[in-house]
SEMARMAR-960503 format. One record per residue (C-alpha): residue in one letter; x, y, z. Coordinates in Angstrom, 2 decimals, decimal comma, padded with zeros to 5 digits. Layout:
// residues N
A/X/Y/Z
...
// end
This chain:
// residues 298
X/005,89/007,41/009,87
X/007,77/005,13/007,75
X/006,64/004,26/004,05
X/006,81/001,14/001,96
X/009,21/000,32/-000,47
X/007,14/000,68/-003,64
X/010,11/000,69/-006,00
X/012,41/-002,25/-006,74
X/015,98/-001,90/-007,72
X/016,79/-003,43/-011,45
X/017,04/-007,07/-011,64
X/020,24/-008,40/-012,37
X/019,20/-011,28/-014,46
X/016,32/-010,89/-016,74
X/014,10/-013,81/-017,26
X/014,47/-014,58/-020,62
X/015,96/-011,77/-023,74
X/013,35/-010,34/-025,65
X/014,53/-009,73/-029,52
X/015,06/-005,98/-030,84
X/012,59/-006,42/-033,25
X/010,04/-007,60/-030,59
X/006,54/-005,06/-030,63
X/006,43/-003,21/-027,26
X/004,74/-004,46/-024,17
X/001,87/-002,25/-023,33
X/001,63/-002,38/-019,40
X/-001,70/-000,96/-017,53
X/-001,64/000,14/-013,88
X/002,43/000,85/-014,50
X/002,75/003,37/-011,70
X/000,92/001,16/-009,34
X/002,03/-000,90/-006,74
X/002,64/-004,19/-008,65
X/003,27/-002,07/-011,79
X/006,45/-000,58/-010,41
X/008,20/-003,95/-010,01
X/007,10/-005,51/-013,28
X/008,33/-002,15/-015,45
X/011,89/-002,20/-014,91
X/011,53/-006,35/-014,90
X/010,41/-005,83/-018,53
X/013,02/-003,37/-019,78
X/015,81/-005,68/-017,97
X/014,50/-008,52/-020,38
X/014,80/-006,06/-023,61
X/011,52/-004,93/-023,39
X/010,30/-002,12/-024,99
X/007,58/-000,49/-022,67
X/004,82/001,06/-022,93
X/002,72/002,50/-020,19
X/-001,09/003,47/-019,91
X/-001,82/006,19/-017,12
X/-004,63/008,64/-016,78
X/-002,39/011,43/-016,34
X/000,88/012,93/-018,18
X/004,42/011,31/-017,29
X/008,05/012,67/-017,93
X/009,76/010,71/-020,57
X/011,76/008,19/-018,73
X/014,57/005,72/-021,03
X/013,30/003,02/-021,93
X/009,48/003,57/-021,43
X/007,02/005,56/-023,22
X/004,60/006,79/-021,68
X/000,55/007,44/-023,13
X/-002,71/009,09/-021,66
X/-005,45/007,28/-022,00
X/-008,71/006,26/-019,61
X/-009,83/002,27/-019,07
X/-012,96/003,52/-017,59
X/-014,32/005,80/-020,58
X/-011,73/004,34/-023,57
X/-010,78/007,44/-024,16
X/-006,84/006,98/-025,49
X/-007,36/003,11/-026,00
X/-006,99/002,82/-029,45
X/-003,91/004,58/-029,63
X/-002,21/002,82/-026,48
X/-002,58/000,06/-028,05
X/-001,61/000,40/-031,95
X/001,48/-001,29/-032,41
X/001,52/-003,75/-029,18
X/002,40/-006,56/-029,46
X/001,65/-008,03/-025,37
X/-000,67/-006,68/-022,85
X/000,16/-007,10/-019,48
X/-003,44/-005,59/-017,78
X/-002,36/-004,50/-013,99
X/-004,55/-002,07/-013,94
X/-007,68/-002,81/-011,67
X/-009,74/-001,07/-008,95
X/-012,06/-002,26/-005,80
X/-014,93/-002,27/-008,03
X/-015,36/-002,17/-011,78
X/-012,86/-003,89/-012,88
X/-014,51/-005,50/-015,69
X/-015,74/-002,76/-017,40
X/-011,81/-001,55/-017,63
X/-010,95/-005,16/-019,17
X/-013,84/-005,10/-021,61
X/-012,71/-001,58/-022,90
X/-008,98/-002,80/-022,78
X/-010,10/-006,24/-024,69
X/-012,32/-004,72/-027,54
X/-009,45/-001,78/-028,11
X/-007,25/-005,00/-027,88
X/-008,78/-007,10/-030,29
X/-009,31/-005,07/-032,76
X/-005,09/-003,85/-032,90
X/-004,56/-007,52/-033,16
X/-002,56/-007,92/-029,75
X/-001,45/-011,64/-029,33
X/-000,83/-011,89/-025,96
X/-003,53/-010,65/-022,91
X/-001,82/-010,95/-019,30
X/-004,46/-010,18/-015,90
X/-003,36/-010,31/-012,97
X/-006,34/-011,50/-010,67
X/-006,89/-012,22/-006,86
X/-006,40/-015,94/-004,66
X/-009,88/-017,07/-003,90
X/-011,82/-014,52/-006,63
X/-014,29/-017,61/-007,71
X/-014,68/-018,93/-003,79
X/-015,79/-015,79/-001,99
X/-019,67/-015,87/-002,30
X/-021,49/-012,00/-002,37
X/-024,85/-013,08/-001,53
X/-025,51/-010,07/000,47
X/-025,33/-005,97/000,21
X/-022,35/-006,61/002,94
X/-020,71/-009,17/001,49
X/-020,57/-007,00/-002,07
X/-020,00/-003,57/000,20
X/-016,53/-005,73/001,90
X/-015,22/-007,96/-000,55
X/-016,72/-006,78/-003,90
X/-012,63/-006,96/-005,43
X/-012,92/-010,32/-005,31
X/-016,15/-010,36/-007,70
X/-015,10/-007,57/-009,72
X/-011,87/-009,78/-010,28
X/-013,74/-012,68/-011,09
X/-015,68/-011,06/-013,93
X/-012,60/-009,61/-015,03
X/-011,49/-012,99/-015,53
X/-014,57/-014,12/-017,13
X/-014,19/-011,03/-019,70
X/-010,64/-012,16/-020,61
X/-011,24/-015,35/-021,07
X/-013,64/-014,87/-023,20
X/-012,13/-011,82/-025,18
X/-011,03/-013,97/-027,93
X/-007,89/-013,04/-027,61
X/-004,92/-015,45/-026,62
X/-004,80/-014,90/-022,53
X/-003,06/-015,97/-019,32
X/-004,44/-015,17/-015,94
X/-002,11/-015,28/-012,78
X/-003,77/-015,03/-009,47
X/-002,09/-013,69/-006,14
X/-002,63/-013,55/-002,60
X/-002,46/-010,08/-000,99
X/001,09/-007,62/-001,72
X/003,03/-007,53/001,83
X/003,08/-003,97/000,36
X/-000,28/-003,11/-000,01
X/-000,99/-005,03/003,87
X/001,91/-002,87/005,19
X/-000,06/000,62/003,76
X/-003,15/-000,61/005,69
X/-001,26/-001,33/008,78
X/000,26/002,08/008,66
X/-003,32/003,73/008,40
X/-004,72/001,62/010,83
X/-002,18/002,34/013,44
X/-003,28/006,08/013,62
X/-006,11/004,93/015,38
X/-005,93/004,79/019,26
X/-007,95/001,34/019,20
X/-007,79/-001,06/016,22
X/-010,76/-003,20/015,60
X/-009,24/-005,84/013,10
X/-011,45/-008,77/011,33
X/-010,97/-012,29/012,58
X/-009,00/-012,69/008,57
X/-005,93/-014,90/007,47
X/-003,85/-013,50/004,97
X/-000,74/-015,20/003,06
X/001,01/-012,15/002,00
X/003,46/-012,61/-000,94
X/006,06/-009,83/-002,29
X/004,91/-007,58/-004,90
X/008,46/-008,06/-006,62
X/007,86/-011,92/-006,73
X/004,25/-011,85/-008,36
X/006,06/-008,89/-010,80
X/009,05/-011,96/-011,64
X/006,37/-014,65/-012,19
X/004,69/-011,71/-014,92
X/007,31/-010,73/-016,77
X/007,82/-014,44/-016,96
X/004,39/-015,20/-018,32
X/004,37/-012,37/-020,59
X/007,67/-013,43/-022,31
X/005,73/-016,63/-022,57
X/003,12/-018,18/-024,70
X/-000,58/-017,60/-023,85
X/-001,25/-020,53/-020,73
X/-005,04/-019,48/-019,89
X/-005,08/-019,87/-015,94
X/-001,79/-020,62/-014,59
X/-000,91/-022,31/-010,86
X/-001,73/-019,38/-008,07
X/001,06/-017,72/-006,01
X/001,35/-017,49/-002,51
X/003,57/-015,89/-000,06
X/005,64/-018,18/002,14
X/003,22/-017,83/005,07
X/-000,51/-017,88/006,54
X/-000,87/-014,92/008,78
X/-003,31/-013,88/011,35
X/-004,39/-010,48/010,05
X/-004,69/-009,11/013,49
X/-000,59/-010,73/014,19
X/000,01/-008,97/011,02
X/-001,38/-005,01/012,42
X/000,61/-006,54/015,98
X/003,86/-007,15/013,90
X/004,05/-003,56/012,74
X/003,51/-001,85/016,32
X/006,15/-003,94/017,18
X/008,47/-003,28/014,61
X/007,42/001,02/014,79
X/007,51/000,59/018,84
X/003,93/001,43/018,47
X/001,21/000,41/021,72
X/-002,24/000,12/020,28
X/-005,21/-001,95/021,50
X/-005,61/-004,36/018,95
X/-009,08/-005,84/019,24
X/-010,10/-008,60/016,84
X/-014,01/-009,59/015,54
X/-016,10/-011,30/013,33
X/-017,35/-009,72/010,31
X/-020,94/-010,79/009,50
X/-021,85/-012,11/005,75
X/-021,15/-014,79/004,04
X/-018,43/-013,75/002,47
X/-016,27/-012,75/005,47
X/-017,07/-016,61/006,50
X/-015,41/-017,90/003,57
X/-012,07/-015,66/004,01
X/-012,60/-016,49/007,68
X/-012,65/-020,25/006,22
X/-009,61/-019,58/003,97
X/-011,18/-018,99/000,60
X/-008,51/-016,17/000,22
X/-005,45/-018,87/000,94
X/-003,69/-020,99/-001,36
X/-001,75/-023,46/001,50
X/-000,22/-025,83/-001,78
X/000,89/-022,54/-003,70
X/003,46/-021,25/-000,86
X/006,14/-020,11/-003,50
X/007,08/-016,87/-002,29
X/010,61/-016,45/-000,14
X/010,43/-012,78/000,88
X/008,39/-013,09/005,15
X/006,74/-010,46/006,28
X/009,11/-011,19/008,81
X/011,70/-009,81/006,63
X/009,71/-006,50/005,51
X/008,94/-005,90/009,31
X/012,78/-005,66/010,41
X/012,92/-003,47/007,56
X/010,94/-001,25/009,30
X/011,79/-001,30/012,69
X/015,33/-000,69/010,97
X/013,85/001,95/009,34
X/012,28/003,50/012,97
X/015,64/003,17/014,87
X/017,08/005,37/011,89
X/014,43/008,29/011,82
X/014,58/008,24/015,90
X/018,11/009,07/015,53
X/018,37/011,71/012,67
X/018,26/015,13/014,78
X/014,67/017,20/014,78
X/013,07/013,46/014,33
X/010,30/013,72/017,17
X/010,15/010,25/019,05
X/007,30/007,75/018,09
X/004,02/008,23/019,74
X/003,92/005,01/022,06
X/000,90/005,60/023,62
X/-002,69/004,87/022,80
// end
């Protein structure tokens, strides 16, 4: 099976030149799959880094690395001496804002300047009337009070919000296509490049606090289920792909395009683009000797 390309090679022209003197850049969900674009963004720009993680690192140039939990606080108030910008990556499908308001009060009281949260395309238009519509697109609320949390933190902030990573749509279509049938929902996506949210970051974190800034989109508005079709394709996959309606009133509103932002079509990278990547990618491990061919049935 092939993998995503989580990593991005160094950029070779920073977005602005961060002085010497310059605090460090404390950077939450680092090691995730945004984070690992907007790290070596920040150190091309001069940054010094600093990265929050549950768990132990290896010292790596240019970054340090510190333990510490958003959920409990535990490691907060050290993470954060010193720092100068937070740039806040580091969410979850639910609870989200009870990692900000730890972050923010640990935050506040260093004296950071500078709050950066990177939030979700449609997080104030998806309703969650329902047990359902909280049990299938609770990220979208949890982002929302995330928001709500920063902006009222007290602390100088800017919000960016995204439509889904082609990364993170490419990991579910990989799952997905283990399964002999795929039921997919009746969804439109406008998947943008993790790398290109990651520029538009680093950008806004070399910046001055903007509250909410414009919302960026990927170049396209997908059909989820062409999306899951795209990838057999390109992995010479044959799956039944069977599309349907989720119920709730939530799924409506994605269904409706609450998710989509049509005027904010900034990104360049296609999914076209990351799909020959793969198929590229298929024709190579089909070739390399003891490589067993592709399952093509189902």
């Amino acid at each position: 099976m092939t993998s995503p390309i989580l990593t991005a090679p160094t950029p070779t022209v920073p977005v602005a030149t961060v002085p010497t003197s310059s605090p460090p850049i404390l950077l939450t969900g680092g090691t995730g799959t945004l984070g690992r674009f907007v790290e070596p963004r920040l150190r091309h720009a001069g940054a010094r880094v600093r990265v929050l993680s549950r768990h132990a690192h290896d010292a790596q140039e240019g970054v340090e690395f510190v333990t510490g939990d958003l959920v409990t606080g535990v490691g907060l108030e050290a993470a954060v001496a010193g720092i100068g910008t937070v740039v806040h990556l580091g969410g979850s499908v639910k609870g989200d804002e009870v990692r900000t308001q730890n972050l923010v009060h640990a935050a506040a009281r260093a004296g950071v300047r500078h709050l950066v949260y990177i939030s979700v395309v449609g997080a104030d238009r998806v309703p969650m009337a329902s047990a359902i519509d909280r049990m299938m697109f609770g990220y979208f609320a949890s982002k929302l009070a995330a928001e709500r949390v920063v902006a009222g933190s007290g602390l100088p902030w800017t919000t960016l919000r995204a439509t889904q990573f082609q990364e993170s749509l490419l990991k579910l279509a990989q799952a997905m296509a283990r399964l002999p049938v795929i039921p997919v929902p009746a969804f439109q996506y406008q998947p943008i490049a993790a790398d290109e949210v990651a520029a538009r970051l680093v950008e806004l974190a070399l910046g001055q606090p903007a509250g909410r800034v414009a919302d960026i989109a990927g170049p396209r508005v997908h059909d989820f289920a062409d999306l899951i079709r795209d990838y057999l394709r390109a992995t010479s996959r044959r799956r039944l792909v069977v599309r349907f309606s989720p119920p709730g009133k939530a799924a409506a509103a994605v269904r409706s395009g609450a998710a989509l932002a049509p005027d904010r079509s900034v990104g360049v990278r296609t999914w076209d683009a990351l799909m020959a990547e793969q198929a590229a990618d298929a024709r190579g491990s089909l070739r390399r000797p003891g490589v067993a061919h592709r399952d093509r049935g189902g």
